[in-house]
C-alpha positions, -999 to +999 in steps of 0.1 A: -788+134-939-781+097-947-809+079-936-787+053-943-762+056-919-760+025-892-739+027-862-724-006-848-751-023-821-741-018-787-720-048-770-742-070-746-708-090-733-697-056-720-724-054-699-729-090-683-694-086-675-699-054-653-728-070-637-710-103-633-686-078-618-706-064-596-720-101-587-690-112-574-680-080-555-716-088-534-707-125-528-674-114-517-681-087-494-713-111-482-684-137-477-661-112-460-689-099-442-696-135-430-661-145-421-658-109-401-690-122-383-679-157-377-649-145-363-661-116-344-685-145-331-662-166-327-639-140-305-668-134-281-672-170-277-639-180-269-639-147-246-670-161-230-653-195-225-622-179-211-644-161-188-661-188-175-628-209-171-618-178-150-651-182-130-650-219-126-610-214-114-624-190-092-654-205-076-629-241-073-606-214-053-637-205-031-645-244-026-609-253-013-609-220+007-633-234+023-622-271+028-590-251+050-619-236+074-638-271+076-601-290+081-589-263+108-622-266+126-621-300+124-587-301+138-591-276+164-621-285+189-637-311+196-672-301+193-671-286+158-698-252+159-726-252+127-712-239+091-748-221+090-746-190+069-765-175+091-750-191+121-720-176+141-693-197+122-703-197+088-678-205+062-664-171+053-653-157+025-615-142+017-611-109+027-609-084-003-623-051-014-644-033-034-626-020-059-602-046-050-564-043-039-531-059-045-538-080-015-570-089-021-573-130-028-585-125-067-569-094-074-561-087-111-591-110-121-626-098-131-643-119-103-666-100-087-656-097-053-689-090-034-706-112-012-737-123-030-772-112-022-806-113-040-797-079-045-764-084-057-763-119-076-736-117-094-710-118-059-693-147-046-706-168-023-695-202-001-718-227+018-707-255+041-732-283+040-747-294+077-727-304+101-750-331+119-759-370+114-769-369+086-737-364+070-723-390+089-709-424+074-726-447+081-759-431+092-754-451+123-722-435+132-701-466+132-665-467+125-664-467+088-636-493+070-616-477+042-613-507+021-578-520+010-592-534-018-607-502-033-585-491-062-599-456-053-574-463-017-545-472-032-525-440-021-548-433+013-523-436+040-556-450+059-562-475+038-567-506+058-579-488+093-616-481+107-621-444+108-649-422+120-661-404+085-682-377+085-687-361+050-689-321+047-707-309+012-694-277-002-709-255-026-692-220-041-704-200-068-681-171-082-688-146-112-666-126-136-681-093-147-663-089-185-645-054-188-663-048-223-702-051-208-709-084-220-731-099-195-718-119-166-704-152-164-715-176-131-701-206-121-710-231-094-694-260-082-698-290-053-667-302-036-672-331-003-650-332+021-647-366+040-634-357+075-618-387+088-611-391+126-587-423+126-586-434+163-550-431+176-546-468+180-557-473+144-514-476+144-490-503+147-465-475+151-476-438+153-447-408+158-460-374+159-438-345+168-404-367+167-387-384+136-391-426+136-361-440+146-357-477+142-325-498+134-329-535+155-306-555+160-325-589+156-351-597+132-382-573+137-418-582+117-439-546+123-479-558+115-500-531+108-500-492+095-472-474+107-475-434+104-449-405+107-454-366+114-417-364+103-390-383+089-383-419+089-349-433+096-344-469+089-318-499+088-315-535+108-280-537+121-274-574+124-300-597+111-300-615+073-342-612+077-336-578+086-366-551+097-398-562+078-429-535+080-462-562+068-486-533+064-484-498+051-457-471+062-462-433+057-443-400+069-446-367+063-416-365+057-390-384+039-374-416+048-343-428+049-315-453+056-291-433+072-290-421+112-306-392+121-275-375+136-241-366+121-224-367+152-208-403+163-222-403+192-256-397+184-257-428+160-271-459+179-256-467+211-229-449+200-205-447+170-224-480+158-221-486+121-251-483+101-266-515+095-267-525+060-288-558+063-323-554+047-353-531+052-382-544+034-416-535+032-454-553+018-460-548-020-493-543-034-497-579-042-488-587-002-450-601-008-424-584+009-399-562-010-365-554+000-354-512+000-319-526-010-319-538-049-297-562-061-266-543-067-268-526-031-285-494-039-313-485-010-342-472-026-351-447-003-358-411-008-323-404-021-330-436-041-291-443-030-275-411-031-269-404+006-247-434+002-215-409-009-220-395+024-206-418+043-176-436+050-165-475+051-174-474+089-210-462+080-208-430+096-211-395+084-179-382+066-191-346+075-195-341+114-202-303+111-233-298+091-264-315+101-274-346+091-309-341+075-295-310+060-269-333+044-296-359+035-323-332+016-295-319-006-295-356-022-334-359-025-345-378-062-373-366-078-377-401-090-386-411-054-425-411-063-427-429-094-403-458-084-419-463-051-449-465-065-442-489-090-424-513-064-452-507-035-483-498-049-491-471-022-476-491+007-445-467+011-457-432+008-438-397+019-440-361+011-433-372-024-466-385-024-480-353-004-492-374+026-499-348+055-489-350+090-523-353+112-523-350+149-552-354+175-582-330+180-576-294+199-538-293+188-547-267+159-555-239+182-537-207+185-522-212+225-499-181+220-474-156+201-435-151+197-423-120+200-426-112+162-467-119+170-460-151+152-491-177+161-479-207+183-501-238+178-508-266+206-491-289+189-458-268+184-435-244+198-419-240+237-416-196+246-400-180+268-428-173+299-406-137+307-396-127+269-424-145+253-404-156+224-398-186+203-368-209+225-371-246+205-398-259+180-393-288+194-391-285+231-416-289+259-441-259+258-435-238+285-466-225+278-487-261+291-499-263+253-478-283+236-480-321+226-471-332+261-504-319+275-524-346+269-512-363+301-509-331+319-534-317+344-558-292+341-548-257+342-573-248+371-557-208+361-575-208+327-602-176+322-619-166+298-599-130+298-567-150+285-562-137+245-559-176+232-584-188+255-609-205+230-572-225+212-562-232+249-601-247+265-600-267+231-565-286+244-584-289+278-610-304+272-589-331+249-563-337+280-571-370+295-576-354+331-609-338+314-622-371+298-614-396+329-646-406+350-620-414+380-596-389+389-565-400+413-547-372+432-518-380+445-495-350+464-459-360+476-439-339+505-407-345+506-396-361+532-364-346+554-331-363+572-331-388+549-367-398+558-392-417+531-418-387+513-451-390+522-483-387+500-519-375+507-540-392+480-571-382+471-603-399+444-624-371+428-652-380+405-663-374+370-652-334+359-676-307+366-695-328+391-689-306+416-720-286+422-712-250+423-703-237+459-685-265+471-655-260+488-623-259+476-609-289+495-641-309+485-634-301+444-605-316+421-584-299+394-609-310+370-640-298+386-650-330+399-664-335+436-644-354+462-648-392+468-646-415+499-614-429+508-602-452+484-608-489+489-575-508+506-552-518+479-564-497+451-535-467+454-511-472+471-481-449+475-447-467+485-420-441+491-383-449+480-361-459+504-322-468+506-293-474+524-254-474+518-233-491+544-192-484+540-167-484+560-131-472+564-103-483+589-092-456+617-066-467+642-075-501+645-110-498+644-137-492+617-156-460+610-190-472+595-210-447+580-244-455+572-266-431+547-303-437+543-318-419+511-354-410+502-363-400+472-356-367+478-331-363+506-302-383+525-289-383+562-258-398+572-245-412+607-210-427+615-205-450+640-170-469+651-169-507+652-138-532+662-140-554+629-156-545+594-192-549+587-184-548+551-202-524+525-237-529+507-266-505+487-300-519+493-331-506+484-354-512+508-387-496+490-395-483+457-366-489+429-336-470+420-337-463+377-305-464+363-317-444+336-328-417+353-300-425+380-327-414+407-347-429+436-384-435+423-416-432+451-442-452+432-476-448+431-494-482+425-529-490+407-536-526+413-561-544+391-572-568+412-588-539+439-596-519+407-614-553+394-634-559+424-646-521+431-661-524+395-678-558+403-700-538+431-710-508+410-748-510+410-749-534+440-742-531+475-709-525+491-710-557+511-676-565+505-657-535+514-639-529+478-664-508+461-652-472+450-681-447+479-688-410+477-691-387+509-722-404+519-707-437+514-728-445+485-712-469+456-697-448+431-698-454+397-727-461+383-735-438+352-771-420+340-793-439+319-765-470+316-736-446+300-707-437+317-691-401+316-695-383+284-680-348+286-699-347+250-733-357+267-750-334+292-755-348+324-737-384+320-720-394+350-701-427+361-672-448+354-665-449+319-631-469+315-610-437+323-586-432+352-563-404+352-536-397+380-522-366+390-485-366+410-469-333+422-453-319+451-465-300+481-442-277+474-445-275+436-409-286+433-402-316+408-407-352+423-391-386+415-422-401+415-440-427+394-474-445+390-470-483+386-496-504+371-497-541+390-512-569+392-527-574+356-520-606+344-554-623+337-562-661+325-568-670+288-603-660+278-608-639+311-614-602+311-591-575+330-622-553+343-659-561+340-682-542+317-696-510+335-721-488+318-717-503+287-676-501+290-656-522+283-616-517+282-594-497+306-572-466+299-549-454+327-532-419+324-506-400+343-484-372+337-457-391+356-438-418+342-447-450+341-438-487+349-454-522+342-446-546+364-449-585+354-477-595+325-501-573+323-538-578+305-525-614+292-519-650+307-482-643+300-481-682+279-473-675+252-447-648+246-426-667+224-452-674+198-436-656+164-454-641+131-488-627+124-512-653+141-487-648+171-496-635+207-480-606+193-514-600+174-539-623+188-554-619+220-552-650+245-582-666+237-579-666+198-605-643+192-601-606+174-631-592+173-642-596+137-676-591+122-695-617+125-675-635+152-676-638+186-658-612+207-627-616+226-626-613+262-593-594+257-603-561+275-587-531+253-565-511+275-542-477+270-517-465+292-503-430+285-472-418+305-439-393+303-421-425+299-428-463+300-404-488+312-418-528+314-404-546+347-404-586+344-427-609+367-400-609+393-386-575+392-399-571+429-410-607+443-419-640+428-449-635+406-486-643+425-509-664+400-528-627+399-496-611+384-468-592+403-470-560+424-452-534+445-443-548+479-439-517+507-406-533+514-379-549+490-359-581+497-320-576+489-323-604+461-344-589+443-337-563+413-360-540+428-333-545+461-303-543+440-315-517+415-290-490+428-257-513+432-265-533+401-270-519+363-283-547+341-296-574+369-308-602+351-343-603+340-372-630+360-387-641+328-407-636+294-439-613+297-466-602+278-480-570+274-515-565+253-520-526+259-516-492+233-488-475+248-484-430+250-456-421+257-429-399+254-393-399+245-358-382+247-349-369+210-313-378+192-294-350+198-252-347+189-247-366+223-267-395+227-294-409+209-332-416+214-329-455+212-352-459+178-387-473+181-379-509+194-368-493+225-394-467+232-410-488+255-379-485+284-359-513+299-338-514+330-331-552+333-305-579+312-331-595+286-302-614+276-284-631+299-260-663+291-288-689+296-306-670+266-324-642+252-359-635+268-390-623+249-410-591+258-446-593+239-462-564+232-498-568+215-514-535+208-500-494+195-470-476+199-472-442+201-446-414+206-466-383+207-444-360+227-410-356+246-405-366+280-406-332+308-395-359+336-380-390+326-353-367+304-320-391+306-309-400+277-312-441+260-281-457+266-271-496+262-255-491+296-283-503+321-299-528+303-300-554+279-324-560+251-349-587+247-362-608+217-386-581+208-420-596+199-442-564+190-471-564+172-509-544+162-532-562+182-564-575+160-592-565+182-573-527+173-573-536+136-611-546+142-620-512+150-627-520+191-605-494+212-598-485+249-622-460+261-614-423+250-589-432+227-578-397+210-589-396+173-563-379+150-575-358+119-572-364+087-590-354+052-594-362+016-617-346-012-641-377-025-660-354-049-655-324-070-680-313-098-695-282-117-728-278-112-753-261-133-780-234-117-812-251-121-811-295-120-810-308-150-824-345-160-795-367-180-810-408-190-840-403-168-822-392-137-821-360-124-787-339-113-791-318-087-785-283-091-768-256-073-802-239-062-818-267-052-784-284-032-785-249-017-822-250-001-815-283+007-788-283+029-799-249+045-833-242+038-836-206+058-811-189+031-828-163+012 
């Protein structure tokens, strides 16, 4: 062997390469490895996030489910029951299942759908915060101001009025239970709900349940929020100022400058052309802004296309399809965003999702259609017999719908009835349940062309009747009979007329004469040598050319109204007071408070009358209350202050007349623009903070129909005002109000009183007269010596339509006046007649998540949901 021999040495680079190799083949699968982490990381993470998105969309879901219960309660009764969850009316939950099914409200989610308990804590769970003081706003439970100035109330249509607020916490939690047994994911959030109860005359103008019609003639200035459950239709049909609204205007509907009616005849008084002369309303920088730009377009919610609807004369081209059908098809999306931008919030529609809002107790269910369809008290007219849905918009012939308010109470009510709890809730909101003073007055007709007679009848406060009292001794609302009424307070003046003609016979004359009631006629015929002519006098009460009918009327004079007050809590040495059975002056109330149907036990006048008029024989009646002898001096109240009350609010559910100046001097009717008398009270004075009050006493009257009758309509006016004489002279227009349409009116008059009433809808026929004739006329405000002024200071509102006065407007039988209409300040100052309805609105001021436990952020600490939840109900488990 060759010791020799040397094989090559082995290669070291080959080596290092294999370990460098094997180097980079760890780093790389450590790097892989990593990135396969990271992601797989990252995938549970952005599952984790989607899963709590799902749970935060879900428990937001919960919180708004609940904000529907706390708006419907709200809404629906008047005395709104706890949100304990422990209570009887807890916020609920939405029904579902367990496994859930397609119906259920989260199905296809992975909420859980459980209720939660300690023993099940991953379930969903909802909790309405107390309903007591303490959430009230102020703590004092003072009207509450929603500032105009706040940019937060730009777009609240309540910007500007005073509001009872009364804030309602939420709190939800929901959980989603992941499919792949990752561990749950909880959410919680807070929402507030401010529930606002804007009192009715909070309005300049307030339509709920009818469209806004409102095309003057003159120049019309309209001070103060106006408000819409509907649609507005607008134009001015004569006047280069045109129709200016000075505060801010919403509908829930849409508005526009068109009529509300295809048909001729239901446009104006009648084929009138629309008017094109402006309609302007306040910008956010208080100037006024024409709808009409400056090469003719009207801005309204067609922003101008409705215009190819009509032809040169202004009327609808198309006569067979309906009008608002024809005016949604042409609906601009743009409508928001230019209004907007030329208004800043002080036009607002269903573009801008403004809700309609109606008074408490009109949310209750009050009946079904024959499909078991719910019908609502503020909705809906069925069929007694077939129980099925006649006319949306009709009368209820149920008692339930918007026309209740005035109605009386339905003494047939039991608790057996299926909707009783939606019905007692529009009960105990009717007038005839709130007034202190309840007037009954029953008419029989009278027969052969005799006068009908009344039996009237005072009941007190309602349910102070004790129980056992008789029948006879107990009024519709519960309340136990009075003494006779003090002289001059009621007064029932029958209608009564005769018609003298006469036709020649052989020489001779046959003269028939026909005497009338209100109800019946009688004619006798007699034969004279000579002619004694014809004539048609009135000799009592008032023929309405309107209603083309006799009227009985049924009078509430002031002045015997104003003295039985002045002897409440005194002696009745005078006579006037207001007795009970034992002859005892009525109306003093417990503990200095008048009746309170909200406070146990309160009794005595609290600024509420309401009068009742039927028929002994149930049949309907041509007769009406009229409210005389109300004009007062500058800086002098209507009524005294009793129990703390001040103001008056007189309700029927008959119509209505106002004869002469009522709650005013009657000076200074033809004062124009905002510091007018159609705004100011007599005195000057408007209630606001920090100044002295007015004497201006606040006053409502609520009615099937309203008609204003000048000073002289049946005598010369007495320095007290003008009233109802039992017997009419021939030269009067009471005594020519059947032989005369359009008699000339007496004077000017002044009006400072919130009107209810109802009206007669448009219809293909005839229409409803607009706004600026819902009060009623039956006199010439314009006769050839010049236009007269009617001045009304205070709140239209049209909340139903009329069941009596039914007729419809027409230009026929009167002739308008110089319209000066206006929102009276001590109203915009938050001081109102007494029970003056509150309507219902609401509005989210807070929404936020919430974490479990609180949590401390720059030294401050956040409430959590655990501790929000033992504090606003502290027995929860």
């Amino acid at each position: 062997m060759n010791s020799n021999l040397r094989f090559p040495p082995r290669s070291r680079t080959r080596g290092s390469a294999f370990i460098t190799v094997l180097l980079y083949s760890f780093l790389l699968l450590t790097l892989v490895a990593s990135v396969l982490q990271w992601s797989l990381h990252e995938r549970r993470m952005n599952a984790r996030a989607a899963y709590f998105l799902e749970a935060r969309n879900a428990a937001e879901a919960l919180a708004e489910y609940g904000f529907s219960q706390i708006a419907t309660q709200f809404s629906s009764h008047a005395s709104v029951p706890s949100f304990d969850p422990q209570g009887s009316s807890p916020l609920s939950l939405p029904p579902t299942h367990s496994p859930m099914v397609a119906t259920d409200f989260f199905y296809g989610s992975n909420v859980d759908p459980v209720p939660y308990s300690p023993t099940h804590p991953t379930g969903m769970e909802l909790i309405g915060g107390k309903n007591d003081t303490t959430a009230t706003v102020p703590a004092n439970g003072n009207l509450f101001l929603i500032d105009s100035n706040d940019p937060n109330n730009a777009l609240d249509p309540l910007k500007g009025q005073w509001v009872y607020r009364r804030d309602i916490q939420v709190l939800a939690r929901a959980t989603v239970v992941p499919p792949n047994g990752d561990p749950p994911v909880t959410a919680y959030v807070t929402e507030k709900v401010s529930v606002r109860g804007a009192p009715l005359f909070a309005n300049a103008i307030f339509y709920s349940n009818n469209d806004l019609e409102i095309f003057p003639g003159p120049q019309m200035d309209i001070y103060g929020p106006v408000h819409c459950n509907g649609n507005m239709f607008v134009s001015n049909q004569s006047n280069s100022s045109g129709l200016l609204f000075h505060g801010a205007v919403s509908c829930s509907g849409n508005i526009y400058h068109a009529w509300a009616s295809e048909s001729p005849a239901g446009d104006g008084t009648g084929s009138e052309a629309l008017g094109s002369y402006p309609v302007s309303f306040v910008t956010a920088a208080g100037t006024m802004l024409a709808m009409k730009d400056s090469t003719g377009t009207w801005r309204d919610s067609t922003l101008g296309a409705d215009s190819t609807l009509f032809n040169s004369s202004g009327l609808y081209k198309s006569t067979t399809s309906a009008a608002l059908t024809q005016l949604t098809g042409k609906l601009n999306a743009n409508f928001r965003a230019t209004a907007s931008q030329l208004w800043g919030g002080n036009l607002q529609t269903a573009a801008m999702s403004v809700a309609a809002y109606n008074p408490v107790g009109t949310g209750g269910q009050v009946g079904a259609d024959g499909s078991g369809n719910p019908i609502y008290a503020n909705v809906g007219s069925v069929n007694t017999t077939s129980n099925t849905v006649i006319d949306p918009n009709a009368a209820d012939a149920l008692g339930y719908g918007a026309h209740s308010m005035i109605d009386p109470p339905n003494t047939a009510l039991t608790t057996s009835d299926p909707y009783y709890t939606g019905k007692s809730e529009v009960e105990n909101e009717k007038f005839a349940k709130k007034a202190a003073l309840y007037v009954q007055v029953i008419v029989t007709p009278g027969t052969g062309g005799n006068p009908d007679t009344s039996t009237v009848k005072l009941f007190s406060y309602p349910g102070s009747a004790p129980s056992g009292t008789p029948a006879s001794q107990t009024g519709p609302n519960g309340g136990i009979l009075l003494g006779t009424a003090p002289s001059g307070l009621v007064t029932f003046i029958p209608y009564k007329a005769t018609q003298v003609s006469s036709t020649a016979s052989s020489g001779h004359y046959n003269v028939t004469t026909t005497t009338y009631s209100a109800t019946t006629s009688v004619s006798t015929t007699t034969t004279m040598s000579s002619s004694p002519g014809s004539s048609q006098v009135v000799n009592q009460g008032l023929y309405d050319q309107r209603q083309l009918a006799g009227i009985n009327l049924v009078q509430i004079d002031m002045t015997a109204l104003r003295a039985a007050l002045n002897d409440v809590g005194g002696a009745n040495a005078d006579g006037k007071a207001i007795v009970d059975a034992s002859n005892n002056v009525w109306g003093a109330g417990s503990n200095g408070t008048g009746y309170d149907p909200t406070v146990a036990n309160s009794t005595g006048w609290n600024g509420a009358m309401y009068v009742d008029v039927k028929t002994s024989d149930n049949s309907a009646t041509q007769t009406s209350v009229a409210v005389a002898n109300g004009k007062v001096s500058s800086g002098s109240s209507l009524l005294p202050t009793v129990n703390g009350t001040n103001g008056l609010t007189v309700a029927t559910n008959a119509p209505m007349y106002v004869v002469g100046n009522f709650n005013a001097d009657g000076s200074n009717t033809t004062t124009s623009g905002v510091n007018g008398a159609a705004t100011t009270p007599d005195d000057g004075r408007t209630d606001a903070i920090g100044t002295t009050a007015s004497a201006e006493s606040p006053v409502a009257l609520a009615a099937d129909a309203i008609t204003i009758l000048s000073p002289g309509y049946f005598a010369a006016e007495a320095s007290n005002g003008s009233s109802v004489p039992t017997s009419n002279s021939s030269s009067t227009n009471a005594g020519v109000s059947w032989s005369t349409a359009k008699p000339n009116a007496s004077g000017t008059i002044e009006v400072a009183a919130a009107f209810i009433t109802g009206l007669v809808s448009t219809t293909s026929a005839a229409n409803s007269g607009g706004a600026h004739n819902l009060p009623r006329f039956l006199e010439n405000w314009n006769p050839s010596s010049g236009q007269l002024t009617v001045c009304i200071r205070g709140s239209l509102v049209s909340m139903y339509k009329s069941k009596i006065a039914t007729k419809p407007f027409s230009g026929a039988y009167y002739g308008a006046p110089q319209r000066n209409w206006g929102f009276d300040k001590i109203f915009q100052n938050g001081h109102f007649p007494p029970v003056t309805p509150k309507v219902m609105s609401y509005r989210r001021t807070d929404f936020s998540d919430m974490s479990y436990n609180d949590t401390v952020r720059g030294g401050v600490t956040i409430e959590g949901y655990s501790s929000a939840r033992r504090r606003l109900w502290p027995s929860l488990p």
